[in-house]
N, C-alpha and C positions, 0 to 999 in steps of 0.2 A: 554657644554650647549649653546645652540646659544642664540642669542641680544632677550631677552626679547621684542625690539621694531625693530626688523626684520617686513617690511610688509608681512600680509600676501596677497597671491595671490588667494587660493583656500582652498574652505572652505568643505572640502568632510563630507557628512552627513551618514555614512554607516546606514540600515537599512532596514527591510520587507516593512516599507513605507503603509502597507493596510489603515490607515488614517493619517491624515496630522492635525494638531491642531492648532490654533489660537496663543497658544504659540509659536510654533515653529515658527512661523510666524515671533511674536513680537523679538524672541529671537535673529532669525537671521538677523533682520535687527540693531538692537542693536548691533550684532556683525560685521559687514559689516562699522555699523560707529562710531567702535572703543569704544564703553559703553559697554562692558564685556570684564569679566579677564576669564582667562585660572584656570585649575583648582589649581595650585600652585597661586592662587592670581594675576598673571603678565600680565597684559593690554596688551591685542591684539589689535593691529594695522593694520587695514586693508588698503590695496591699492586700489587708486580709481577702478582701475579696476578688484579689486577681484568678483569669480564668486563664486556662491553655485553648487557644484558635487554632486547629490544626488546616491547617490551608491544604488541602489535596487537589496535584496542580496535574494537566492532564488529565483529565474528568474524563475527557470524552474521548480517550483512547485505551483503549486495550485490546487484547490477542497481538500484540506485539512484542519486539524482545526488550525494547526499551519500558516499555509498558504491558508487561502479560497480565496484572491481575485487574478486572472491572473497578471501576471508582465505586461501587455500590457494594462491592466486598473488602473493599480497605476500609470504607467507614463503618463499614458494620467491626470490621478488628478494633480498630480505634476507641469505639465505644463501648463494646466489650473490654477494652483494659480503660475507660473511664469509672465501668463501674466494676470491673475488681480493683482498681486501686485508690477509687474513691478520690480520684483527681477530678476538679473541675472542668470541664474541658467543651470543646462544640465544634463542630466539622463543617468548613465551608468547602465546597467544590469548584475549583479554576480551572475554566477549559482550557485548552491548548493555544497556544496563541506562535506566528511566526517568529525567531527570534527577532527584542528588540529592547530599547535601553528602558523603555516604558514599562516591562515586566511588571517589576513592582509596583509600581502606579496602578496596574492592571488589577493585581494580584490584592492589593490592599482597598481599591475602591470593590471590589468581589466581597471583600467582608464585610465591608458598610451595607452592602444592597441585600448581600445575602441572610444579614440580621436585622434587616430592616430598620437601621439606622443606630441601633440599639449600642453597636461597638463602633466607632467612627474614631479609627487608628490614626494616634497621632504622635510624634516622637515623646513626648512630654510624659506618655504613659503608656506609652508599646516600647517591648522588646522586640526583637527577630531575633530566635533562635534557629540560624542554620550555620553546617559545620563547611557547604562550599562556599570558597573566596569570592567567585565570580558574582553569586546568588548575595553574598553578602556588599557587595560594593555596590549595587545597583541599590538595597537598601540604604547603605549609608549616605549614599547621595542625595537622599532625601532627609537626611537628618535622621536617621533611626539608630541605636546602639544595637550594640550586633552582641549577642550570646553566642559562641562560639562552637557549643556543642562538645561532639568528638575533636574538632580540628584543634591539636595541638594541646589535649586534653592527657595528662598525666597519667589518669586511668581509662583514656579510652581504646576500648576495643575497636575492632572492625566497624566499620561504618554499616551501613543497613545496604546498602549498593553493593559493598564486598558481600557481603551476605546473599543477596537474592544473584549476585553472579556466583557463587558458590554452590545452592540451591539449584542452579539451570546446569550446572554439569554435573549433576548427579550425586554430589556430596551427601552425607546427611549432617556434615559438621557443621554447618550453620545453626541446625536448629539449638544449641547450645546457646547461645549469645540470644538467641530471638524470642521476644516476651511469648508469655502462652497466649494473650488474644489470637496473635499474629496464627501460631501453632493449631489452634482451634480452627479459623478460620479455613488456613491452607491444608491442612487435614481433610476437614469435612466436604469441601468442595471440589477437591483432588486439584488440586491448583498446581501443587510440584510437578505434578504429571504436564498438565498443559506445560508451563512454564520451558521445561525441557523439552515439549514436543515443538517448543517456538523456537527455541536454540538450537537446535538439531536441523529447522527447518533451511534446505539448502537455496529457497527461491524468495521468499520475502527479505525485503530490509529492515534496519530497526525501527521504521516507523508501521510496518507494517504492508506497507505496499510493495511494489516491483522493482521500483526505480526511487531515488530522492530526487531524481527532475523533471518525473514529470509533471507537465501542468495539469490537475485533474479538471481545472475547471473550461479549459479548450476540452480536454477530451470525454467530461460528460456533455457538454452540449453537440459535439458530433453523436454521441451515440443517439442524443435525444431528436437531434435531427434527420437521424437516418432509421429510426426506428420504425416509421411506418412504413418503410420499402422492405425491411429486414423481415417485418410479420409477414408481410404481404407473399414476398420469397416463403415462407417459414410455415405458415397456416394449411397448406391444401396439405400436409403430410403427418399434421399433427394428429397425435392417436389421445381419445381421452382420457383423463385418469388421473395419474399422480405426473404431474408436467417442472420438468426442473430445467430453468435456464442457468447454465454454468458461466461465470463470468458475468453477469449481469448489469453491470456496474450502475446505473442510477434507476433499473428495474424501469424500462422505458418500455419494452417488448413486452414482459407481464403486463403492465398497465392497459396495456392493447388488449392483449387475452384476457384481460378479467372480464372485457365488456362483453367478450362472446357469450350470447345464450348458450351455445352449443359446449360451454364446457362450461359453465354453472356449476356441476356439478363436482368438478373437477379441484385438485387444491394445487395452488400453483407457488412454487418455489423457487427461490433466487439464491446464489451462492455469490459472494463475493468477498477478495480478499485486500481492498484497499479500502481504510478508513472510512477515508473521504468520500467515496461512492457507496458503501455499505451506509452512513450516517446519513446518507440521501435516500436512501432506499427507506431507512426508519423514518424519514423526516413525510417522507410523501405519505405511505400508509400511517402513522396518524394525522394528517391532511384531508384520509378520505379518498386519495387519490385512488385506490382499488376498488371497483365493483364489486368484486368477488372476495367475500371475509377472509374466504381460504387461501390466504395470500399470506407467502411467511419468507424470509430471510433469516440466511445464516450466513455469518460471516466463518470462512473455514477456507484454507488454502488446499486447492483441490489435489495437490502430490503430497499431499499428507497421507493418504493413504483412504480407505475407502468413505464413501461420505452418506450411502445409503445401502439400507438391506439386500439381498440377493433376491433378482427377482421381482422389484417392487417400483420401478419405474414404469411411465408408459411411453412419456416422448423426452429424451432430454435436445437441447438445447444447447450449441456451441457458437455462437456469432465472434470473430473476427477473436478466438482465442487460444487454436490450435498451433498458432504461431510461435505465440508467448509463452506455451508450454513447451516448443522445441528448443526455444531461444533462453529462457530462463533455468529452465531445467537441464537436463542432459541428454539433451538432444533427442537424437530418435530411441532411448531408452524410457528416455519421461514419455513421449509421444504414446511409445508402447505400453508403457501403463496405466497411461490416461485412458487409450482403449479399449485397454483388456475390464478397466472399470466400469467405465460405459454398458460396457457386453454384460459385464456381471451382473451390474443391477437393472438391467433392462428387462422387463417379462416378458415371457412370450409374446409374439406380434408387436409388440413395442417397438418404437424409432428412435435412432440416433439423427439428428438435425445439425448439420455441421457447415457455416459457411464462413469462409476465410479464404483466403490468397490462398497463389497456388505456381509452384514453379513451372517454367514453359516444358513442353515436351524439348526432348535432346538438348537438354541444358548445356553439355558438354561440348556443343556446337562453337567452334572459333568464328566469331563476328565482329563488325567492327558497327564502332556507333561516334557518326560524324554530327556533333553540334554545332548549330546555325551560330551561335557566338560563343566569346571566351577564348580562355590560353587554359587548357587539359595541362600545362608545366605548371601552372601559377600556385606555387607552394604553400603548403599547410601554414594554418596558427594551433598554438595552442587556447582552443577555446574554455573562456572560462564566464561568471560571472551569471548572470538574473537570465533565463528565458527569452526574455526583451531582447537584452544588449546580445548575445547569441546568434540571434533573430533575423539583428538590424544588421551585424555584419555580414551574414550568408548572404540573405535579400539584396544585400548592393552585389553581389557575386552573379554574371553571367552562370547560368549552369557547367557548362561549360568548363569553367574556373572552379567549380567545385570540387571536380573530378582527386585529386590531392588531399582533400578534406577530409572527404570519403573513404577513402582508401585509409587515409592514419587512422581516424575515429573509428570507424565499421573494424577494422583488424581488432584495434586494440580492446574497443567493448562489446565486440560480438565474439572473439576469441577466435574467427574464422579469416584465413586471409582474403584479402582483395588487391589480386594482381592483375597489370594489365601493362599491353607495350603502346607507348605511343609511338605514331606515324605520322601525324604533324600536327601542329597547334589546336589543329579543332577537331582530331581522329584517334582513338585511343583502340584497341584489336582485344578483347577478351573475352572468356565464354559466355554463352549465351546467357545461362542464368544468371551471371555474374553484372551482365547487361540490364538487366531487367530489376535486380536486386538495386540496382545505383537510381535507375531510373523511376520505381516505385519509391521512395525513401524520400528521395534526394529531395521533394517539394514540402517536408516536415520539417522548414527553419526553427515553428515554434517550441518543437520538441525535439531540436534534434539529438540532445546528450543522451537522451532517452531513447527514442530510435535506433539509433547507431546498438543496440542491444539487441535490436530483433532482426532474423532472418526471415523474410518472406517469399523466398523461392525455392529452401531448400529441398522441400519435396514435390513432385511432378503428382502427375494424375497417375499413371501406374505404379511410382512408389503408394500412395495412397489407397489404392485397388489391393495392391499386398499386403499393407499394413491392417486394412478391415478383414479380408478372409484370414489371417492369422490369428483373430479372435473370436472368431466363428460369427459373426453378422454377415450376411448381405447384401451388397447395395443393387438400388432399386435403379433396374439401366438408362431411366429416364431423369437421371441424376448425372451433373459431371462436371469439367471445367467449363468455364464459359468466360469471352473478352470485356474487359469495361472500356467500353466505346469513351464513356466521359473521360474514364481517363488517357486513351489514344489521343482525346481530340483535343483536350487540356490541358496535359501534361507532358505526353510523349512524342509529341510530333510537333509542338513548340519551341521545344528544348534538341533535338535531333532526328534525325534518319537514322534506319536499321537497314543495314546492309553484310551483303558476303562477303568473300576474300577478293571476289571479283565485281566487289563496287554492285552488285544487281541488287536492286531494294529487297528486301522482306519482308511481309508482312506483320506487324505485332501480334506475339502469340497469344494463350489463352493467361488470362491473370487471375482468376479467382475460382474458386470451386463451389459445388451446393452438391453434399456429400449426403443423401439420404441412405442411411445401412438399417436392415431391421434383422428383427430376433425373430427366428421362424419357430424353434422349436427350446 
């Protein structure tokens, strides 16, 4: 155990940091001149020239709920109450990391690099001032004395987390407790607005994405693999001008577009609302990856509410994301507001580009679907655990023997039932769409917690025919559903036959759409 009256040199504050409190203030200056114990009782002694390391952990996340404010406006606060309160102090940034025991390891080699060697934390003369247990045992386990903070603090207030969950439903009693940097900061930048506009928000998670299972890094390289089929479909319809791909997730399809001559001129736009794929999107355009300068990204959840002016669109752009608006949102209400947006800011002569799945004509159709192997009885688990281990136990699953799976997980995270009667071990009888919904899914072992969220048959082609003249576009009649052969000849006809009540085969219907609607007047 080292000298209880070791000076310390460096007092690191690890933390999200989104507000800063008047406590924290009082506390570290208290600690700086030697008036608080460490959390074993033992008087810290500070050296005159100890500094405060505020560690800002999560750098590279924000517009989320756990994370709404930018790391590049929490240290601008920080630094602003460095020099009103004439505290020593210096901001390192730690990205996000998966949880793990090495945190602090992480966290504390962060400061060595990001000082350029100049602070190299070591128990002997670092504190850790943080008031959470968990945050604190990871340091101690490395030999570090813990300042305690608020936790268990005589005069502490609300912690800075009560605070900014305070702040997100609309309180304004937080700003009491909360230093003026912080107040400066979240003022000038309308931050409480965002903030509540991300708590309110009914489709992101607190990381900011869809889902917490899914794997982004399977499902950007699908998209980056399937992007040049997607322009390819995408391009003969395209109108020039201001071009916004919705959903865009590692901006694969713009990348394509920027090389066109023919739209040079053009500024092209990405919207995306999961971290990970928006951080990819920044990563490539400074890479260089875009031909075209006019290439810009915004990360913004599209049921937020409107995303561009009236009017001011020329072609947008929806690949494989009309789905995940029905399915995340509220159903055919999101749907409809998604289109009524579209309409809105679409200008004259402008296109709506829309391709996604597509439920079969006469959904409601009773059919049976006899799988070549498996037991249709063989009863659910409750799946839990990594992607992987998920994965590996579907994958040992005839199709077949999925059927049970399907049924609990699809109910329970889609919100939609999925019923069906079996007729014997390898023949299950239910409606068509119902058919088709099991059978497009079903080969998503690596994602399947996250799958099981989405509906991809709930609308037909004439539901979709409705829901665009409702909004007054369009569509252009050389537009419509059409079959994915790959997947008949890979997926569907592998795993089972489609047949009637009377055993006669049927043909597999149409599976995906390419929805071209424009704005005539």
């Amino acid at each position: 155990m080292e000298d209880a009256h070791t000076e310390i040199r460096h007092i690191i504050v690890p933390g999200r940091h989104h507000l800063l409190t008047r406590f924290q203030v009082d506390y570290l200056r208290r600690l700086l001149a030697g008036e608080e114990s460490d959390d074993e009782g033992r008087q810290i002694a500070a050296s005159a020239d100890a500094v405060v390391v505020w560690a800002v952990t999560s750098a590279n996340h924000s517009s989320t709920r756990r994370n709404p404010f930018p790391a590049h406006r929490r240290e601008a606060a920080i630094e602003i109450l460095a020099h009103i309160e004439g505290m020593p102090s210096l901001v390192v940034p730690v990205v996000d990391v998966a949880p793990t025991p090495r945190f602090a390891e992480i966290a504390l080699k962060a400061v060595e690099h990001a000082t350029s060697g100049r602070i190299a934390p070591h128990p002997a003369t670092t504190i850790i001032a943080t008031s959470t247990p968990a945050v604190a045992e990871l340091y101690r386990a490395r030999g570090y004395r813990i300042a305690p903070m608020e936790h268990g603090h005589p005069d502490a207030p609300r912690t800075p987390w009560q605070l900014l969950d305070e702040l997100m439903t609309g309180s304004d009693a937080w700003r009491g407790e909360t230093h003026e940097a912080s107040l400066d900061i979240v003022d000038r930048y309308g931050l409480a607005a965002l903030a509540r506009q991300l708590a309110a928000d009914p489709v992101i998670g607190d990381e900011g994405g869809l889902t917490q299972t899914r794997d982004y890094r399977t499902y950007s390289r699908s998209f980056e693999d399937a992007a040049g089929r997607k322009w390819a479909q995408a391009r003969p319809w395209v109108v020039p001008g201001r071009i916004v791909d919705l959903g865009c997730a590692t901006g694969a399809m713009l990348e394509l577009a920027s090389r066109e001559p023919a739209l040079a001129e053009s500024d092209l736009i990405g919207v995306e609302v999961a971290p990970e794929l928006f951080a990819e999107c920044e990563h490539k355009k400074s890479q260089g990856a875009f031909a075209n300068p006019n290439t810009f990204f915004a990360r913004r959840n599209i049921l937020a509410g409107p995303l561009f002016p009236p009017r001011s669109i020329a072609t947008t752009l929806s690949f494989a994301l009309t789905h995940e608006i029905f399915s995340y949102g509220d159903g055919m209400a999101a749907l409809a507001a998604f289109a009524q947006a579209i309409a809105d800011h679409t200008l004259p002569g402008g296109v709506w580009i829309n391709s996604d799945v597509c439920g079969p004509a006469g959904r409601d159709r009773i059919v049976r679907l006899r799988f070549h192997d498996g037991d249709v009885t063989t009863p659910p688990q409750r799946l839990s655990g990594a992607n992987d281990e998920v994965a590996a136990y579907l994958d040992a699953l005839p199709v077949g023997s999925r059927v049970a799976q399907f049924a609990q997980d699809f109910t329970e995270l889609s919100g939609t039932p999925w019923e069906y009667d079996v007729r014997d071990e390898r023949t299950i009888e239910l409606p068509l769409g119902d058919a088709m919904e099991f059978l497009e899914t079903v080969s998503y072992t690596r994602n399947w917690l996250s799958e099981m969220h989405e509906r991809f048959c709930a609308l037909s082609w004439t539901d979709w025919r409705r829901l665009v003249a409702s909004v007054g576009l369009e569509i252009d009649e050389r537009s419509g559903p059409w079959r994915n052969e790959w997947l008949v000849e890979n997926v569907f006809e592998p795993a089972a036959s489609l047949v009637d009540l009377d055993d006669r085969p049927l043909p597999w219907p149409d599976t995906h759409l390419l929805l071209v609607a424009r704005r005539t007047t």
